[in-house]
C-alpha positions, 0 to 999 in steps of 0.5 A: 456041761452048764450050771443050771443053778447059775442059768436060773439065777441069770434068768430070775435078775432078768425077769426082776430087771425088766419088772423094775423098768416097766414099774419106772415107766408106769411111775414116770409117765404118771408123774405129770398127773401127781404134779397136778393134783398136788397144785389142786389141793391148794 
């Protein structure tokens, strides 16, 4: 027999592990962007 609290809780770092890469993807590809605004605000 399995556990299904201990599957759910697998299963629910998961999905929040895959939200924290996608959300560092999103932020790393718009650095570049930050960058240059920060120099037009000079």
């Amino acid at each position: 027999m399995t556990d299904t609290g201990i599957s759910l809780g697998m299963d629910q770092s998961h999905n929040r592990g895959l939200l924290f890469v996608f959300v560092a993807g999103v932020l790393w590809s718009t650095i570049g962007l930050g960058i240059r605004l920060i120099g037009l605000a000079r």
